[in-house]
Every structure is written in C-alpha cells, then in structure tokens.
N, C-alpha and C positions, 0 to 999 in steps of 0.2 A: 760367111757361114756356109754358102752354097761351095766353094771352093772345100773346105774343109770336112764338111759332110761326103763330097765326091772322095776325095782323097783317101777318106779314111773305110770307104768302100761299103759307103752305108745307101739305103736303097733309097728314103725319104725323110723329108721334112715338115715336120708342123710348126705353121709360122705363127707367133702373134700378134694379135693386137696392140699389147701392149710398148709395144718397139718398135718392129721392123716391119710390121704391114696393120696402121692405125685405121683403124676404122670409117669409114670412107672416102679414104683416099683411092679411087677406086683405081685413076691412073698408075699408082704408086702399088696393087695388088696384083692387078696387070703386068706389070711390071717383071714385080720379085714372080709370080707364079710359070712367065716364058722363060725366064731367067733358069728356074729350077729344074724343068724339064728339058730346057735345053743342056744342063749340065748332065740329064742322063736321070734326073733325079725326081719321083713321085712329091706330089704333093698330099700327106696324110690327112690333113685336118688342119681346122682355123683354131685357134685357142680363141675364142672370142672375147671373154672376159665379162661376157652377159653374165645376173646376178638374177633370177629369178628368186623371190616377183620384185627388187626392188631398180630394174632397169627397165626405162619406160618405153613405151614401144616405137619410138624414132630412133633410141638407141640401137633396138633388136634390129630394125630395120634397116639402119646404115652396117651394121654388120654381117646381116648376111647377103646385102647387096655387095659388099666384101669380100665375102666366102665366095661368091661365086663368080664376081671378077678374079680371083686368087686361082681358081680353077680345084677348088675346095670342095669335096662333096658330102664332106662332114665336119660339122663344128662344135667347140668344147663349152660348155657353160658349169655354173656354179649353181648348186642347188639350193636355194635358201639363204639368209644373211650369211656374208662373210662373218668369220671367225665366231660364229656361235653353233654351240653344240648341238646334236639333233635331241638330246634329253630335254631342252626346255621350251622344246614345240607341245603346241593343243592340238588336239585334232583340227581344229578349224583352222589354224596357222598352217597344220600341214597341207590340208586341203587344198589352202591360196599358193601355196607354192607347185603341187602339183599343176593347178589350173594353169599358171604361169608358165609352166613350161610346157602343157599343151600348147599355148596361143604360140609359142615360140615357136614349136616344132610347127604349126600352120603356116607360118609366115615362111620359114627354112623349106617347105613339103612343095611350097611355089616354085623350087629352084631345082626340088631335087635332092633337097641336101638334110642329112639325116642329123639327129643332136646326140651330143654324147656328154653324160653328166659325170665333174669330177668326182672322183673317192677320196677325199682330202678328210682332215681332223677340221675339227670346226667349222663341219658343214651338215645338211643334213643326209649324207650315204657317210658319214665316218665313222659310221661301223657297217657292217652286210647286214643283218636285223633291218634295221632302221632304211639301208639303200633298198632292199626286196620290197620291203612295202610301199616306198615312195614306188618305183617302176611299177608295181602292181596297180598302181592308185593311177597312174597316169593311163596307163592300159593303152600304148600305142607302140606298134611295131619297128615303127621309126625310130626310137628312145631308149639310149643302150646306155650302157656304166663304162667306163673306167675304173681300173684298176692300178693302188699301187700300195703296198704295205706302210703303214704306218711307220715310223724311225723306231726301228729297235724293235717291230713287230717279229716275236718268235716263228720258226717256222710252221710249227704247229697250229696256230694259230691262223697265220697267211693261209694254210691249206683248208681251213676251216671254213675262211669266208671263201674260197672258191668254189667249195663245193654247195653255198648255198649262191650266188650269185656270179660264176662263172661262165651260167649260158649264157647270159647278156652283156658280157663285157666284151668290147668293139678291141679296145687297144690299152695296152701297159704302158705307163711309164717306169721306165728301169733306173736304180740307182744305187748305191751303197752308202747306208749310213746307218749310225746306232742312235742308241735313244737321244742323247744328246745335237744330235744334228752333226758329230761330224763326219768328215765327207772320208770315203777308202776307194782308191783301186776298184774296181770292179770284179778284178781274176778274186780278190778277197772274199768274195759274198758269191762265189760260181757256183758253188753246191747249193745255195740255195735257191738260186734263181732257176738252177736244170731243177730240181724239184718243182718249183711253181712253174714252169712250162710244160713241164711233162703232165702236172693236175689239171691243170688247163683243159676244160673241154670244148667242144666245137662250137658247141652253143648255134644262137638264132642268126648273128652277123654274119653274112654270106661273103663280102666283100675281103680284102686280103686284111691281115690282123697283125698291126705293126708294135714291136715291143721297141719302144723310144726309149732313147736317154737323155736323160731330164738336168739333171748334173754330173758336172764331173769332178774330183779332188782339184780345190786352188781354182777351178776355172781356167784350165790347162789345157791349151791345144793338142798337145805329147801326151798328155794325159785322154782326151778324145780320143787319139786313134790309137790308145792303151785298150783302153775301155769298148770300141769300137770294136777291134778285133775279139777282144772277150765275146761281146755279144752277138758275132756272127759265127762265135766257134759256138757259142750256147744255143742259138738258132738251129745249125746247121746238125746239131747232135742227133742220134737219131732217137727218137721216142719225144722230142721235146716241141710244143704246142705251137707257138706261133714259128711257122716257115717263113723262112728269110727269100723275099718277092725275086724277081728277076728285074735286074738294074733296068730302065726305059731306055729307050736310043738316045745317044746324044745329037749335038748337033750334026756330025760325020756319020748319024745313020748305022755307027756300033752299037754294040751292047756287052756292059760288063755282068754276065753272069756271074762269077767268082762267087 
C-alpha cells in the first residue's frame, strides 16, 4: 500500500487498526510508520476503531499507545454504538457518549494526539444536527469531525451540512458512490467533489487537512492511480479547500512537490 500510495503521487496515509497496524502491536506501528515516511509519505491519522463509550479503557489505551508509536498525531474513533442511529439516543445516552469521548481525548492529549470523530450513517454525527451537538456537548478543542457524504447524498444537501459543521472538520474521506453503494470512477463525481472543497471552510483544525480516498471501483490498483490523479487535479484547482501538502523527503532526502 505504501508503494502504491507513492506511486500514485499521493501525499499521505491513514493506517488502520483494523489490518495493517493492529493495535498494540507497537513494534509492528513502528514499523509501518518508518516505512511510510521513508517512502516520502505523511502519516494522517490512525483509524482506531475505538467505539465510544462501548470500548473499555485498555482497549483506548493500547490504541493510542499505537498512534503514537505509528507516529500518528491524530486518531479516528466512532461516536456511539456501531450501526445505530443518532434518532434513538436520550439525552442521558447522549451525554455517556460525549463523556466517553472526553476520557478518550484525555488519555490521546497525553501524547499529543488530537481525536477525530467519524461522520458515518449509523452513528451518532450521521447527520450535522445531531454531529454540532455532540462536538458542542463534548466542548473540547482537541475533538474535530470527519466529513463524508452519505451514498447518494445530493449536492445540496452535502453543502448544507458543511456549512453547519465545516469548521470543525479535520479531514474528508473522498469517494464516489450512489445510493446503493455502488462504486464509480472518481473523474465521475468531480463536480461535486470541486464544489464541496471550494464550501469548505478553514474552520478551527490548524494542522494540514487531507481529503483521503476511502474506496476505489472493484478495489483496483489502475483504478487508485485513476482516482488519485483525479484528486490531486481537485486539490490542486484553484478556489478549492483542502491544499494538496508537499510530498515529505524520502529516503535520498528528495522531495516530490508535483
């Protein structure tokens, strides 16, 4: 993946948990995180795969001692039980989950390393309503959102939730698909993606603002550096939101600006 990501002349990688850098394997984060920089390549963020509040605090703990062997300084978590809706929280449900992800963010704040909560459907940020309130409720500067349209989310609508929750979204995950899940091209869905980067505002996250790709059509390498190049002509456009970083040195001490 690190050859291929190089390749296709992309800046960084967020690794996860769930595969290719398991959670406390610290040697094994160590590892992939020299590895990645050595190819020239930033490390964005850990996907942790923490589930706030139902991941207990050895888990939190061997992950972000993870993150920061990985050389991670931001990690992704899950707001709320997997796969249930934010409509059938109580307030007092919402409450434990906030708290949950403060304690989280304390234990991450040890290291340096900031949390960023997914924007998925069946969770509780899937919708902006429901994510503004959670970030409000947690009231911590550390604790940003993710952003990524729903499948088949109209544009209209996409520009809707960024304008109520845009300042606080750290990083995108980029992709093309319709309501049903299936996968296109990414040159397919370019007008809309230059609109939601151009909506994009600068918001609170100081740090550089990576718009990732998450899938690709078929799980196609040809199709990554299809899709790749799409995204760095979308980056690169001008008026459009997240600027595409400057490649890190490689091992030889270049650097791929391109």
């Amino acid at each position: 993946m690190i050859d291929a990501a190089a390749d296709a002349g992309l800046a960084a990688i967020e690794w996860g948990g769930d595969v290719h850098v398991p959670p406390g394997d610290i040697n094994e984060a160590r590892r992939v995180g020299e590895r990645t920089r050595g190819a020239g390549l930033a490390v964005s963020s850990y996907g942790a795969y923490l589930v706030a509040p139902d991941s207990p605090a050895d888990m939190v703990h061997r992950a972000v001692e993870t993150a920061a062997a990985l050389g991670a300084h931001h990690i992704r978590i899950w707001p709320g039980t997997r796969d249930r809706p934010s409509q059938g929280y109580t307030s007092t449900e919402r409450a434990a989950v906030a708290s949950a992800i403060v304690a989280i963010a304390d234990e991450a704040s040890r290291h340096a390393i900031t949390v960023g909560l997914e924007f998925h459907p069946g969770s509780l940020t899937d919708d902006s309503a429901s994510a503004r309130a959670l970030v409000d409720a947690i009231g911590r500067d550390d604790v940003y959102l993710y952003w990524q349209p729903a499948p088949g989310l109209p544009l209209e609508a996409a520009l809707d939730e960024l304008t109520l929750i845009g300042p606080d979204v750290c990083h995108l995950h980029v992709f093309a698909w319709d309501a049903e899940r299936r996968r296109y091209p990414l040159a397919d869905h370019a007008a809309y993606w230059s609109a939601v980067f151009g909506a994009l505002p600068a918001g609170r996250w100081q740090k550089p603002r990576y718009a990732m790709l998450e899938f690709v059509a078929g799980d196609d390498l040809a199709q990554l550096r299809s899709d790749a190049a799409s995204l760095i002509a979308l980056c690169d456009a001008p008026g459009a939101g997240p600027r595409r970083p400057k490649r890190e040195p490689g091992r030889d001490g270049t650097r791929d600006d391109r």
